[in-house]
N, C-alpha and C positions, 0 to 999 in steps of 0.2 A: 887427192886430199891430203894434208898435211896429219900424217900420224897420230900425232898428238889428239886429233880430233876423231879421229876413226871408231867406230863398234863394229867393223867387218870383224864376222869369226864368233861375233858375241851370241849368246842363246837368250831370245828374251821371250819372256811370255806376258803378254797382252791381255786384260780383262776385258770384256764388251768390244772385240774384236769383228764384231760383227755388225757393229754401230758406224758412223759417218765418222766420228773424232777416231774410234781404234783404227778403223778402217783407214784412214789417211797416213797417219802415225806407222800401223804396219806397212802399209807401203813405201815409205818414207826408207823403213829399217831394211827393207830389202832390196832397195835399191844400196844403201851404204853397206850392203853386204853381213847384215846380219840374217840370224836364223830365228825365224818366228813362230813361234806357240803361240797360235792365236784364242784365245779360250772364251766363247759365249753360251749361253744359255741354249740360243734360238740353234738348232739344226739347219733350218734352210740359209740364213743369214751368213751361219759359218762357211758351208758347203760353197756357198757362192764367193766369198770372201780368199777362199783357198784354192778356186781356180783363177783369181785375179793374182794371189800371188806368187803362183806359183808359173803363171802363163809366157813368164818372158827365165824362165830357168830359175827362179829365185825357190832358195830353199824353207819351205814354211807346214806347220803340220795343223790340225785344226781339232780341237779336243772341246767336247760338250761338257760345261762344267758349271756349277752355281756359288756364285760370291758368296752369296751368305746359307751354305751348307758347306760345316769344314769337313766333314765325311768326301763330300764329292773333288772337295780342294786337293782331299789330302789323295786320293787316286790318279785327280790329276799331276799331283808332285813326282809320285811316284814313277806315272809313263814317260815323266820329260826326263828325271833323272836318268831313266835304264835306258830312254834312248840318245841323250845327249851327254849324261855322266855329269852334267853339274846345269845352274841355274845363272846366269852371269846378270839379267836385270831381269826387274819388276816395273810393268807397269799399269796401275791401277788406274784403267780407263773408265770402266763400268759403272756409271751411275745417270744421274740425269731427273730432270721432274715428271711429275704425273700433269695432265690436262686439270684434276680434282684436285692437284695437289696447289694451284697458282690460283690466287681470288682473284673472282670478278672484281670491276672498280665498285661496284655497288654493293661487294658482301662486305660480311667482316669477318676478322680473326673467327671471332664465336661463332661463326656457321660451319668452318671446315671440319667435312667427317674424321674422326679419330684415324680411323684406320689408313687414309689418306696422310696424316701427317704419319704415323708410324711407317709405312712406304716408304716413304719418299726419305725418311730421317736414315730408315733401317739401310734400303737399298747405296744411299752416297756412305755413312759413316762405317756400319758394319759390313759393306760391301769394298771399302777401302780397307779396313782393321784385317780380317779376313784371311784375305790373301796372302798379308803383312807378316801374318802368323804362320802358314803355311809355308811360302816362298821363303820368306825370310828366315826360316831356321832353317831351311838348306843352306842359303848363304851365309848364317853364324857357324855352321858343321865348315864351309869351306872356306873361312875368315878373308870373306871378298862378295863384290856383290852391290847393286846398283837400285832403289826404287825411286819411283817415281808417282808421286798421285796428283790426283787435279782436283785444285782450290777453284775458288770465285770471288768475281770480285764483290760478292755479296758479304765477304767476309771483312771488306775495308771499312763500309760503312753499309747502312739499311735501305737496300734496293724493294720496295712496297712492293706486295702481292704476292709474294714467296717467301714463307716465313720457314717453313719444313725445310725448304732447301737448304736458304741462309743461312739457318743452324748448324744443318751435318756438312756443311761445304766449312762453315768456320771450326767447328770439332777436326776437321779432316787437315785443315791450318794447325791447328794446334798439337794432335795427334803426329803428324811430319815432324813437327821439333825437340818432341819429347822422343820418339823413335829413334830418329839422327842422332842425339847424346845416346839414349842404350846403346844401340849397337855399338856406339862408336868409342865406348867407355866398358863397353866390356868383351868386345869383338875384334877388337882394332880400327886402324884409318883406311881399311879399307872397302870396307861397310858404309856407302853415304845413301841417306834418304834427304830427298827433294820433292817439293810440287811444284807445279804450273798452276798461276791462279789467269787462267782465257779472261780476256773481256767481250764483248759482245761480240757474235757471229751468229750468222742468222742459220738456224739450221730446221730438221724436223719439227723438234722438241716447242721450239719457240718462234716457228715462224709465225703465228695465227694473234700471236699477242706483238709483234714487230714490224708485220706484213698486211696492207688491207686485203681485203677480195682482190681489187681493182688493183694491185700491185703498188699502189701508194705507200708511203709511210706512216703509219700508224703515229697518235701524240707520244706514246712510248719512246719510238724509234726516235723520235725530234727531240727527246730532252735526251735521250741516251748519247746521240750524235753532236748535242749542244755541248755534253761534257766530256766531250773526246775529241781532246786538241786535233787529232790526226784528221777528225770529220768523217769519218769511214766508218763502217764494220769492218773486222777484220776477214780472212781467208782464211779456212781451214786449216791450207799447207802454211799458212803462215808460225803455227804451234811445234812444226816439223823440228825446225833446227833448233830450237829453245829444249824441247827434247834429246836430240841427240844429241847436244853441246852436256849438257846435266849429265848424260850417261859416261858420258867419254874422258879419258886421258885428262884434258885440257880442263875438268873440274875437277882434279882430284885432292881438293884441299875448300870443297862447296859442298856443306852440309848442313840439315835444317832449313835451307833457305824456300821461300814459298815465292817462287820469280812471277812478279806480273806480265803478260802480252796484252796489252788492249790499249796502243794507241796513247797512251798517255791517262787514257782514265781516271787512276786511280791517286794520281797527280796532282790532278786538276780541279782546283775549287768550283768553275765555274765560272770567275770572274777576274 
């Protein structure tokens, strides 16, 4: 791999590393020969997550931790510091909708339960903020240092049935560019924060609103795919190197930026 592009040697810690999107991403990093702190909630999920990455020699540790409690952040800061001596990237994986949290076609705005939208807004924006705060002031102590969080393209325009999301995923847009100037107006240039705004992939979360029983295409998936020049969903892995390009060398002068992957999506009128 041409240097310039490399994160081999880098110490990164992964939120919801134990999810399908951390999950691909950490594997992504260990293959480029970085060192992975994978950090989720779930015990079994991680456990499982850290004999996949660890199973072909790659070096990864697996720490139980909760985004939105900075008590349990800030113990997690502390075990990667003493065992790695610094923090090189962030990346804020962890978030995602509730089943309660997406209307049916037949509800409206006014039926969804409070505490469903409070979920759902807490878990994307305060579970991105978070970490931000944590992480990130070891890297303003070591004036260097990499994050990364994930947008949506619900933040371009108004994707129906997911209003809770829509919001903390465009907060989480906005929150990246104000972040990017701090650090990097009182930290130095070496301090960059970025997002990934994915476009459609069909994963857990949202296969059931994408996916029929029958394995058909849902009317969802036909207007999603009408407005996606490329005609596809995208791939997982396909997030991978959008990733690692942001962390690496070869952006070191890309900050603020919220890079779209989805095919052209967010592009594309329609017409």
């Amino acid at each position: 791999m041409n240097e310039q592009f490399s994160i081999e040697g880098k110490v990164a810690v992964i939120t919801g590393a134990g999810g399908v999107l951390g999950g691909s991403i950490a594997e992504s990093f260990i293959q480029a020969g970085a060192k992975v702190v994978a950090l989720d909630i779930r015990r079994q999920q991680l456990d499982e997550r850290i004999k996949e990455l660890t199973a072909n020699g790659g070096e990864a540790v697996g720490i139980v931790g909760n985004v939105l409690d900075i008590d349990s952040l800030e113990e997690v800061s502390e075990q990667v510091v003493a065992e790695f001596g610094r923090i090189d990237i962030l990346l804020n994986i962890a978030g995602g909708n509730t089943p309660k949290g997406t209307l049916s076609p037949d509800q409206a705005f006014f039926d969804m339960p409070v505490n469903e939208w409070e979920k759902v807004t807490g878990l994307n924006m305060n579970g991105t903020v978070y970490p931000c705060m944590v992480f990130g002031k070891v890297m303003a102590g070591q004036k260097q240092g990499c994050i990364i969080n994930v947008s949506s393209m619900a933040t371009y325009s108004a994707i129906t049935r997911v209003p809770g999301y829509s919001a903390a995923k465009t907060a989480v847009g906005n929150f990246t560019q104000w972040l990017a100037a701090e650090m990097a107006l009182k930290y130095g240039d070496r301090i960059r924060v970025n997002a990934i705004a994915p476009g459609f992939f069909i994963g857990d979360q949202n296969r059931a609103v994408l996916i029929n029983p029958d394995g058909s295409l849902t009317d969802r998936s036909r207007k999603v795919l009408a407005k996606t020049p490329m005609g596809r969903f995208g791939d997982i892995t396909e997030l991978n190197g959008a990733v690692q390009f942001l962390c690496s060398n070869a952006a070191s002068f890309i900050t603020g930026v919220v890079l779209p992957v989805d095919g052209g999506f967010s592009s594309f009128s329609g017409v």
